[in-house]
Backbone bond lengths (Angstrom), bond angles and torsions (degrees), N, CA, C in turn:
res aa  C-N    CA-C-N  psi(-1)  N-CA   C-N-CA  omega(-1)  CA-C   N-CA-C  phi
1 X - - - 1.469 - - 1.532 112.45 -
2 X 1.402 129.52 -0.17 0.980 149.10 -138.94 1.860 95.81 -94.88
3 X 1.408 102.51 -42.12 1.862 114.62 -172.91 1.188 91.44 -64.31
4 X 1.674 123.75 -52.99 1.518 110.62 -149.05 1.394 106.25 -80.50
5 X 1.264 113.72 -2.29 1.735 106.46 169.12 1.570 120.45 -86.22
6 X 1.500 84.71 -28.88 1.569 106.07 179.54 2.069 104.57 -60.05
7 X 1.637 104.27 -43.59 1.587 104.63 -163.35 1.715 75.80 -75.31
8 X 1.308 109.03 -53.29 2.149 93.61 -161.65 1.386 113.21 -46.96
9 X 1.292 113.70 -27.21 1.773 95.53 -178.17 1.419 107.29 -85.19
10 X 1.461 130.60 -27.87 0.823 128.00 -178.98 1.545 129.52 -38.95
11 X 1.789 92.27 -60.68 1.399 112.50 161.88 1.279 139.27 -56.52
12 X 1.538 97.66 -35.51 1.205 114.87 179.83 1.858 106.77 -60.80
13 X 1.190 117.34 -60.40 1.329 137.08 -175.40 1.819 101.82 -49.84
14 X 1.421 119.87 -42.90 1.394 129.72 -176.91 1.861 103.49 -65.70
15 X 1.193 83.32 -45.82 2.158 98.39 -171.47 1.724 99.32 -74.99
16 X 1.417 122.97 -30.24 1.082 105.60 143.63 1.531 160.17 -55.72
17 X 0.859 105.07 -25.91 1.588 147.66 166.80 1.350 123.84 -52.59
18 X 1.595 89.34 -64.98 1.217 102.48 175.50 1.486 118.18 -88.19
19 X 1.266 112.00 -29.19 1.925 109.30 155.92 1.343 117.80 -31.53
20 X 1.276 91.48 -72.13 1.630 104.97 -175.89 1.396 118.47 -39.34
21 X 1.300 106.50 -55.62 1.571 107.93 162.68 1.312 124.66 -37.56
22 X 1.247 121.38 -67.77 1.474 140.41 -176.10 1.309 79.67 -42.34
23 X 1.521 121.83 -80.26 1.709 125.28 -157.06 1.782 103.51 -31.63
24 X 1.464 101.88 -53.47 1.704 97.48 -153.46 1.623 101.53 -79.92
25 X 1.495 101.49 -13.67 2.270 93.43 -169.62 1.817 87.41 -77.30
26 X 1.158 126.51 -26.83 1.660 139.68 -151.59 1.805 88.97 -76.19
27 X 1.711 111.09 -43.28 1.247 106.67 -179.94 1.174 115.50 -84.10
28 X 1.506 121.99 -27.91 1.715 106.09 176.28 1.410 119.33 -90.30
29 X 1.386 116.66 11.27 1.221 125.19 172.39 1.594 111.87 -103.52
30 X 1.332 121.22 -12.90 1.337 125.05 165.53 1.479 112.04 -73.49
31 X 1.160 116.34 -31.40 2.040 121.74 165.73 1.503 109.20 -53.06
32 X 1.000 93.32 -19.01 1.779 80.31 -154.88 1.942 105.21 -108.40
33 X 1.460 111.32 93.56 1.546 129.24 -161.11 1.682 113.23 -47.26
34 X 1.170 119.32 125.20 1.229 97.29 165.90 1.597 146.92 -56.54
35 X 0.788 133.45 115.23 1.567 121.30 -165.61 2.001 128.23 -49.94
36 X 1.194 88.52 -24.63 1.254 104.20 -172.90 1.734 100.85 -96.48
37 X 0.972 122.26 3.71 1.722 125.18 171.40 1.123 111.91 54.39
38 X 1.608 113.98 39.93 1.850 91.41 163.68 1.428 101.87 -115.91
39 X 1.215 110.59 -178.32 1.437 131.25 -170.20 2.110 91.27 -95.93
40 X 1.090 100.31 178.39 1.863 121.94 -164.57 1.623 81.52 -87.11
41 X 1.250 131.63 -53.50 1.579 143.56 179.28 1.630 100.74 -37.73
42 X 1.436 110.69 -65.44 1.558 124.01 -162.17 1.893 113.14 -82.49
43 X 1.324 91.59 -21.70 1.935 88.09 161.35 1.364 112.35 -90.00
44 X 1.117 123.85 -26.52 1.386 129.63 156.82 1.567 117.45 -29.66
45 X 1.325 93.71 -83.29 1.552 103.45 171.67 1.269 114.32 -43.84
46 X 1.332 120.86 -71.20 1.308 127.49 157.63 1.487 117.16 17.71
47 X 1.427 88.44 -78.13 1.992 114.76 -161.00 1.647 101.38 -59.84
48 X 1.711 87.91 -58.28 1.989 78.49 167.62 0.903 153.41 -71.44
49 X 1.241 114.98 -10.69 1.254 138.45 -170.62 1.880 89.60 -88.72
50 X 1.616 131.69 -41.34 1.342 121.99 160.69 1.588 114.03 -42.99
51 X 1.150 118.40 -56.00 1.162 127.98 -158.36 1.556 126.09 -91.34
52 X 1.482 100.59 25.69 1.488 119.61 169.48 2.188 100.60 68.34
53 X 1.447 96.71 38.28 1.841 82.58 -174.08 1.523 96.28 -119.12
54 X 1.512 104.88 123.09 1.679 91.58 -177.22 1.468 96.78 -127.60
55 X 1.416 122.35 -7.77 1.563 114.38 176.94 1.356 113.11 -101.05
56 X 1.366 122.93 55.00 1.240 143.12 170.50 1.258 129.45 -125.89
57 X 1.578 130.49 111.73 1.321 116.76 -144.99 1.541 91.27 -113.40
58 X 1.891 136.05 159.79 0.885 119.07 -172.35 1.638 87.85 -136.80
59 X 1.314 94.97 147.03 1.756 92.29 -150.78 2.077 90.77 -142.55
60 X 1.131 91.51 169.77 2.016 85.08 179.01 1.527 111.90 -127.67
61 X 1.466 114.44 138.89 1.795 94.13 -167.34 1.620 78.93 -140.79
62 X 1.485 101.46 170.74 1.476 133.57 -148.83 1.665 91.24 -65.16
63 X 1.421 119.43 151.06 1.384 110.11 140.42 2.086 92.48 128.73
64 X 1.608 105.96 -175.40 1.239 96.81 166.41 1.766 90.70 -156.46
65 X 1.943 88.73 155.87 1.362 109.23 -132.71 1.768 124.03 24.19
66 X 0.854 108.27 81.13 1.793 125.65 173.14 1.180 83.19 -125.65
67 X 1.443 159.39 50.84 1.459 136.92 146.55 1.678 105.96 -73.18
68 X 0.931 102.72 136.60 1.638 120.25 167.23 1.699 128.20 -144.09
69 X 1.181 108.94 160.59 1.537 104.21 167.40 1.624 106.71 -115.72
70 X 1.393 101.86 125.41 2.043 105.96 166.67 1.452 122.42 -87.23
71 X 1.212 110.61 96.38 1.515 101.88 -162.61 1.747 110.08 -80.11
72 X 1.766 103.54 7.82 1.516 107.98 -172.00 1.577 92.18 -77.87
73 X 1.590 99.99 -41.86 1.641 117.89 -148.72 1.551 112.36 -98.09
74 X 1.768 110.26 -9.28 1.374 142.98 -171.35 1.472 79.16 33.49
75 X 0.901 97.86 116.85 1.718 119.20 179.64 1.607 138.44 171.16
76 X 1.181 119.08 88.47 1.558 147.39 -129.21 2.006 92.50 -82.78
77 X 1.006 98.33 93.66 1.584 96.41 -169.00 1.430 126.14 -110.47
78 X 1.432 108.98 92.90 1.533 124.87 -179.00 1.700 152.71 -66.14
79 X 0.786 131.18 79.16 1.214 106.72 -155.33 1.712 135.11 -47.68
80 X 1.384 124.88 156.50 1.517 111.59 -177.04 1.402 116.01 -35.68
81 X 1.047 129.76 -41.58 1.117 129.80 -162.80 1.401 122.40 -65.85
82 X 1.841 101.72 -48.14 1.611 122.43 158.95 1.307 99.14 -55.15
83 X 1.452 123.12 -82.16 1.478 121.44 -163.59 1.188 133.12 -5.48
84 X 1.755 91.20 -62.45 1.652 108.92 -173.82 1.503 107.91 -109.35
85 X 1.485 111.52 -10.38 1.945 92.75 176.37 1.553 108.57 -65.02
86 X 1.436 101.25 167.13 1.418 108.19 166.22 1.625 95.38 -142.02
87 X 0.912 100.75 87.01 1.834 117.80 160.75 1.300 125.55 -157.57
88 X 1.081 133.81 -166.08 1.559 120.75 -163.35 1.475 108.35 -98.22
89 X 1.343 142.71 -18.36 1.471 138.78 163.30 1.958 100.05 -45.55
90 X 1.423 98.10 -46.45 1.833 92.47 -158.10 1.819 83.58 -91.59
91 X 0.905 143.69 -60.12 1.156 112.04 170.08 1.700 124.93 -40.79
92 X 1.114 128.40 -17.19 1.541 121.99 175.44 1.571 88.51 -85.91
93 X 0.951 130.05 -71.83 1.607 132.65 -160.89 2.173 96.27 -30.79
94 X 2.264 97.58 -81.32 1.401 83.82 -171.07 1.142 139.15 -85.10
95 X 1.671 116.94 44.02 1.369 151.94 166.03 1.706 101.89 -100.45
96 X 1.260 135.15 -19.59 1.473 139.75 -166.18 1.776 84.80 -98.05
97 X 1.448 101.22 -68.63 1.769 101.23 -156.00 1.552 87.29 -65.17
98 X 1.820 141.02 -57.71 1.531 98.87 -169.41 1.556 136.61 -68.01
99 X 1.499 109.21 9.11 1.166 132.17 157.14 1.717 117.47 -45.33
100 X 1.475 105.05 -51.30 1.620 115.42 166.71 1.511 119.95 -71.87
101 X 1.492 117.79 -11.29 1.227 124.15 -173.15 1.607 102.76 -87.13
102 X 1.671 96.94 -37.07 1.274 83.90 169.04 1.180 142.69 -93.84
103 X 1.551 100.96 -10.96 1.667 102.15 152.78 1.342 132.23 -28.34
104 X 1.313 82.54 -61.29 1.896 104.98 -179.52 1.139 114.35 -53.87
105 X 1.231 114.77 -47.56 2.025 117.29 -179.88 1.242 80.36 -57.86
106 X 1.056 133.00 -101.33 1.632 143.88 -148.56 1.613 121.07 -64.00
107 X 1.550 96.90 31.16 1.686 91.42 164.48 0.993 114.51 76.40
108 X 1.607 148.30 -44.41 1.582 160.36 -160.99 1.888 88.52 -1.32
109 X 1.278 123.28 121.07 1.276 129.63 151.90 1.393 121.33 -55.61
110 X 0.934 118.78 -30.71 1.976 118.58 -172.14 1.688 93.83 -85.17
111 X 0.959 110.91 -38.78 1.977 102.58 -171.06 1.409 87.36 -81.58
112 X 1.632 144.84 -63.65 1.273 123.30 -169.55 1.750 117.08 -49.35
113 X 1.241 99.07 -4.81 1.401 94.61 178.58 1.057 125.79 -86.36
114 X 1.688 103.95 -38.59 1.443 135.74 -178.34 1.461 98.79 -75.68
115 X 1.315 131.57 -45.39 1.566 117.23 166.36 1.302 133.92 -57.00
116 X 1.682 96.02 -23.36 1.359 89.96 -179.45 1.755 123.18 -87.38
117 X 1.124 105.05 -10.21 1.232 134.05 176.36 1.483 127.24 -69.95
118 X 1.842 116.09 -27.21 1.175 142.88 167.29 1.334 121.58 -36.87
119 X 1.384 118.03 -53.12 1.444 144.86 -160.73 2.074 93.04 -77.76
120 X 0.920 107.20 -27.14 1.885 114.01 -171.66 1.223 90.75 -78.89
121 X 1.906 115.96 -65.81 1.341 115.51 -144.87 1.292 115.64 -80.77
122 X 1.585 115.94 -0.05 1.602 130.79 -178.87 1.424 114.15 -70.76
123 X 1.652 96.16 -24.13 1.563 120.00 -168.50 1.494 86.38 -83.73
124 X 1.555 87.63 -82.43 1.950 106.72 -167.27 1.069 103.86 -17.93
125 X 1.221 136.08 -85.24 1.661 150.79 -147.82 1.179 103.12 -68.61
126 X 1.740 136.03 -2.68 2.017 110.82 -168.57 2.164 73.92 -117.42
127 X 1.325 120.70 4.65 1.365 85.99 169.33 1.823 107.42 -148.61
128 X 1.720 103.01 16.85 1.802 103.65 179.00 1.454 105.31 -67.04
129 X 1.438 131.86 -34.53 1.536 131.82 -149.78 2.262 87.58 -77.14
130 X 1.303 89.02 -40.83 1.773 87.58 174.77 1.394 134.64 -43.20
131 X 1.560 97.98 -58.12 1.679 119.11 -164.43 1.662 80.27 -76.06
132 X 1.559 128.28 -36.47 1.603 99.44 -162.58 1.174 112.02 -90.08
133 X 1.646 118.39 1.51 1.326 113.12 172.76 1.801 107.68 -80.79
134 X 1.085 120.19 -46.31 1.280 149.80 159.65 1.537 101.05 -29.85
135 X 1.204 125.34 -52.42 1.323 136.19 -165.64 1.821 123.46 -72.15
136 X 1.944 75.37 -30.17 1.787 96.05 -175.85 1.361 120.00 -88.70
137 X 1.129 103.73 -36.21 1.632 134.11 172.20 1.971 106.97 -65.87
138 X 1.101 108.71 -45.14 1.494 108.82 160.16 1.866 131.68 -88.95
139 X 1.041 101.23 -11.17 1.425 116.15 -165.10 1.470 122.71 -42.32
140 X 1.576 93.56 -14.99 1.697 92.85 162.82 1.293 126.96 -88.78
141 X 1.813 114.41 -25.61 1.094 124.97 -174.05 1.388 111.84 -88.85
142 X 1.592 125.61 -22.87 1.292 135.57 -168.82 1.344 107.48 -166.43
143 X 1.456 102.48 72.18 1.942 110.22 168.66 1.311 114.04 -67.12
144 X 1.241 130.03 -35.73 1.337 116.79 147.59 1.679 136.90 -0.26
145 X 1.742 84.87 -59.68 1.466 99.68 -157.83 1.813 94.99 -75.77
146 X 1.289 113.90 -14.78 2.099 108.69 -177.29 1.365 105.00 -87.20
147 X 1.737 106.10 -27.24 1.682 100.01 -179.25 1.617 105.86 -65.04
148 X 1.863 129.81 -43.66 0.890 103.59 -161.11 1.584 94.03 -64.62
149 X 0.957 127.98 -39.16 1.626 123.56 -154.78 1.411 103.56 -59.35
150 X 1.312 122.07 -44.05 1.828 120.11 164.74 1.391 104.22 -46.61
151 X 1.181 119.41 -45.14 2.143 115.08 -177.39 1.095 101.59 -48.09
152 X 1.456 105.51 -52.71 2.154 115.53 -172.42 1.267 90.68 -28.63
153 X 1.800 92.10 -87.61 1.674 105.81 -139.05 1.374 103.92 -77.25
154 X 1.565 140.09 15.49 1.497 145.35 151.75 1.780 85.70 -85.01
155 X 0.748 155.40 133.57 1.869 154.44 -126.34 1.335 99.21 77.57
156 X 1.497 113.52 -74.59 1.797 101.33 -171.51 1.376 116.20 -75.28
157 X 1.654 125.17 -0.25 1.409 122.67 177.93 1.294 82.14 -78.96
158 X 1.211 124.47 -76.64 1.273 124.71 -168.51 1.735 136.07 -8.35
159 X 1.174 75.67 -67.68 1.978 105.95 175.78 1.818 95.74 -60.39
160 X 1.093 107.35 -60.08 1.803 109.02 179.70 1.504 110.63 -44.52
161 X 1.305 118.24 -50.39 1.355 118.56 158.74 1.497 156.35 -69.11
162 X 1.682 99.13 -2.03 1.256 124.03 -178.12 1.622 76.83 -99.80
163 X 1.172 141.11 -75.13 0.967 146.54 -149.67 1.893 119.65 -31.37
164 X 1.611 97.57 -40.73 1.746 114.43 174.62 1.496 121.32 -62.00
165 X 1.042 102.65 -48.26 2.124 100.82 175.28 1.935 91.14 -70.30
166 X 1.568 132.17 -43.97 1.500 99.82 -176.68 1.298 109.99 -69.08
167 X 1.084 141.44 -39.45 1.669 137.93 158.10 1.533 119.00 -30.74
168 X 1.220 134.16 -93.00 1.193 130.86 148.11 1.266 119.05 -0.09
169 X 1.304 117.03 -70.62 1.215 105.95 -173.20 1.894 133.34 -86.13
170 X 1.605 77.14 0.08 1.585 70.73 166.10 1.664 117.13 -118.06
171 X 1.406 101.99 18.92 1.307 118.49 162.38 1.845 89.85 -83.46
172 X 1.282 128.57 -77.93 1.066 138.39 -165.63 1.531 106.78 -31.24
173 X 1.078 120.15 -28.95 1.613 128.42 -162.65 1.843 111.39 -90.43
174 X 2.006 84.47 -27.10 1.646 101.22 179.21 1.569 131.30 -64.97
175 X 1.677 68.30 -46.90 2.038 87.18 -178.67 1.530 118.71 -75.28
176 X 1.409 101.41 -25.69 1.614 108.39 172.27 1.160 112.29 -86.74
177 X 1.117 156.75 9.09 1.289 161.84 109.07 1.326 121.72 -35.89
178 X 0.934 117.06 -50.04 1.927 142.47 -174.05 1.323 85.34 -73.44
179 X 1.336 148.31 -53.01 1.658 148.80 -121.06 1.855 79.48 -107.56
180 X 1.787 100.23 -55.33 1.488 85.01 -147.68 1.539 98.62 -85.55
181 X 1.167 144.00 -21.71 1.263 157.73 -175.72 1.698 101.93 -60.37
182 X 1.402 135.97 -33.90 1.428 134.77 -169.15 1.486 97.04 67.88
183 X 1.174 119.43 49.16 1.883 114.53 -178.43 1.718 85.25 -94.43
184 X 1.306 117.85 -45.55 1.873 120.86 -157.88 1.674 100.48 -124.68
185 X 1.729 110.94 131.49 1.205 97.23 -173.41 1.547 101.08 -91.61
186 X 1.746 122.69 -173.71 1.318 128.34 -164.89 1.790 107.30 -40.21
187 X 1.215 121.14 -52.98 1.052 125.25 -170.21 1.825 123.38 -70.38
188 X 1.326 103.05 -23.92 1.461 103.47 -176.44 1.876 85.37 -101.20
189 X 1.217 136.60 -23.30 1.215 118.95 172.08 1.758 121.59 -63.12
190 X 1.118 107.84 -45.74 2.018 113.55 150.64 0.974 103.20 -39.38
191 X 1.448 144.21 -62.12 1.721 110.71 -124.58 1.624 76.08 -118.81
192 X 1.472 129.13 15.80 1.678 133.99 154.91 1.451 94.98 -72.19
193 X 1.288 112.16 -58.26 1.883 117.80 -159.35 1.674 95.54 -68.43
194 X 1.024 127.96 -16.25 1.642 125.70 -164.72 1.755 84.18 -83.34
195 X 1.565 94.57 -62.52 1.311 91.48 -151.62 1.899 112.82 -57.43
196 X 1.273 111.91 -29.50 1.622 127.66 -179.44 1.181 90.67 -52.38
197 X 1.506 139.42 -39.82 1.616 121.77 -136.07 1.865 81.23 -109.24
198 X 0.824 112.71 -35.46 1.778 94.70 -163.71 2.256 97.74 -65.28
199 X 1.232 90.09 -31.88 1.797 95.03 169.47 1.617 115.33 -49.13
200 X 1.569 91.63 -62.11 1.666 88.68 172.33 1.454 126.47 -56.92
201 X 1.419 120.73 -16.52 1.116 119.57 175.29 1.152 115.82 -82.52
202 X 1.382 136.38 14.91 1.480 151.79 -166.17 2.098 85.13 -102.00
203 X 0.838 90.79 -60.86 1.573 99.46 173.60 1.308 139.62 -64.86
204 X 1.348 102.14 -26.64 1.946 111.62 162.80 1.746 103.73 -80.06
205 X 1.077 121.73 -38.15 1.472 137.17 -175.46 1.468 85.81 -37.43
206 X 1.255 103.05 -93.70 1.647 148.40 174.99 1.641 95.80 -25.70
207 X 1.051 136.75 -63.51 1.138 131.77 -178.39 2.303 113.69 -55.94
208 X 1.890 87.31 -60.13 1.618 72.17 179.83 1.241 115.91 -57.37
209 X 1.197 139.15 -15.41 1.610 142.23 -149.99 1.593 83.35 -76.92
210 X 1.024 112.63 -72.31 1.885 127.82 -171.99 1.594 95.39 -52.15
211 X 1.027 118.64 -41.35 1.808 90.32 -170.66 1.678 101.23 -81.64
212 X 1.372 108.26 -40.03 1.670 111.91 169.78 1.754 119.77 -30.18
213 X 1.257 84.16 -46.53 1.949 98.64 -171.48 1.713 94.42 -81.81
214 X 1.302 129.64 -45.22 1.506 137.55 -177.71 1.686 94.56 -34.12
215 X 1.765 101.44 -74.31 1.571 105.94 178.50 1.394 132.39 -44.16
216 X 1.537 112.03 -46.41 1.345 130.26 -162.13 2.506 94.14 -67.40
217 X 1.656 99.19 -37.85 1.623 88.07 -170.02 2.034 102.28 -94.39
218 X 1.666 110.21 -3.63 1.247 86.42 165.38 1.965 121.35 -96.67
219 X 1.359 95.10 5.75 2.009 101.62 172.15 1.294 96.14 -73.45
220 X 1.726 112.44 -42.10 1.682 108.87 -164.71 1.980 103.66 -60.95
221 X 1.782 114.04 -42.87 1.068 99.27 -174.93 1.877 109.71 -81.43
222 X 1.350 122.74 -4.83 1.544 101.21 -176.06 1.917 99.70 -80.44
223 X 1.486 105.74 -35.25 1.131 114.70 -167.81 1.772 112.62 -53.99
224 X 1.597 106.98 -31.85 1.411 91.19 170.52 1.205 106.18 -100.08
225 X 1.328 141.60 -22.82 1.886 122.66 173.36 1.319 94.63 -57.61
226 X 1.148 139.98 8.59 2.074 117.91 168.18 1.697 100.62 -124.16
C-alpha cells in the first residue's frame, strides 16, 4: 500500500503547484481592467446572446472559482468575483463556462458523453476507494473482488479523461469569441489564454493521478494471479 501513498503525494504536491498558480495568475489578471467595461455577468450575456442562447440564465453563487454551467438548471453560475469583476481573468472565466453553454445548445458529443456518464460516477466514486481496499486486503481469497474495484475506478479514469477535450474546448470556444468579438484587446486576450490554460491544468493533473493509481492497483492484481 506503500506506492499508492507514494503516487497520492506525488500528485497531490504537483496539483498543488499548479493550484497555486491558477490562484496567483487569477489574481494578477483580476488588476488588469477590461477595456471594453463590462463586468464577467455582461460578457456572459454577451456570448449568448451571440450565439442564439436565450434560455440561459446567469446568476452568481457563493464561493471563489465555483463558476460552473447547470445544464439540468441551464444556468450560467459565477462566482462574486466573476459576476461583478470587470477585468480580463472574469472575462476569461465567463467566456470559458458559456463555452459549455454552448456545447449544450449544439449537441457537443464529448459532454453528452460526459453527462451521460455522471449518473455511474456519482455512484462509482462515494464507494470504489472501499471495494479496492477490500479487494487488496482479500486478494488472495477473492481476486475477483480487486478486479471489480479496478472496473470502478477505470469509470473514474474514464470520466477524468472525457472530461479534457470538454474543458479545452470550451475554453477554445471562449477565447475565440473574446478575440473575434473586440470584447478584450491584444493584451487582456493573452493573459485570458494564460489564465484558461493553467485551469486546464487542474484537469490534466487530476486526470494523470487517476490513470497513475488505475496502473499502480492493476500490477497489484496481475502480480498476485502469477
Amino acid at each position: 500500500m506503500q506506492g499508492i501513498y507514494l503516487i497520492a503525494l506525488v500528485f497531490m504536491l504537483i496539483g498543488w503547484v499548479v493550484q497555486m498558480q491558477l490562484r496567483r495568475k487569477f489574481k494578477e489578471y483580476s488588476e488588469i481592467p477590461l477595456s471594453a467595461g463590462l463586468t464577467g455577468k455582461e460578457v456572459a450575456e454577451k456570448m449568448l446572446r451571440a450565439h442564439g442562447i436565450t434560455d440561459v440564465k446567469v446568476v452568481s453563487v457563493e464561493g471563489q472559482l465555483t463558476d460552473h454551467y447547470n445544464p439540468l438548471k441551464k444556468t450560467l453560475n459565477l462566482s462574486p468575483d466573476v459576476y461583478n469583476g470587470n477585468n480580463a481573468a472574469a472575462a476569461a472565466v465567463a467566456a470559458h463556462e458559456c463555452g459549455h453553454a454552448v456545447q449544450h445548445a449544439t449537441a457537443y458529443p464529448w459532454l453528452q458523453f460526459r453527462s451521460a456518464l455522471v449518473p455511474v460516477i456519482s455512484v462509482t466514486s462515494n464507494i470504489v476507494q472501499w471495494v479496492l481496499l477490500a479487494g487488496i486486503i482479500f486478494v488472495n481469497t477473492f481476486p475477483n473482488l480487486l478486479l471489480i474495484g479496478i472496473i470502478m475506478f477505470a469509470s473514474v479514469a474514464l470520466f477524468a479523461f472525457i472530461t479534457l477535450p470538454v474543458e479545452f474546448d470550451a475554453s477554445r470556444r471562449g477565447l475565440a469569441w473574446l478575440e473575434s468579438s473586440g470584447i478584450t484587446s491584444t493584451l487582456e486576450y493573452e493573459k485570458a489564454k494564460d489564465a484558461l490554460w493553467w485551469a486546464a491544468m487542474t484537469y490534466v493533473v487530476s486526470a494523470l493521478a487517476t490513470l497513475t493509481t488505475l496502473f499502480y492497483y492493476l500490477m497489484i492484481y496481475m502480480r498476485r494471479r502469477n
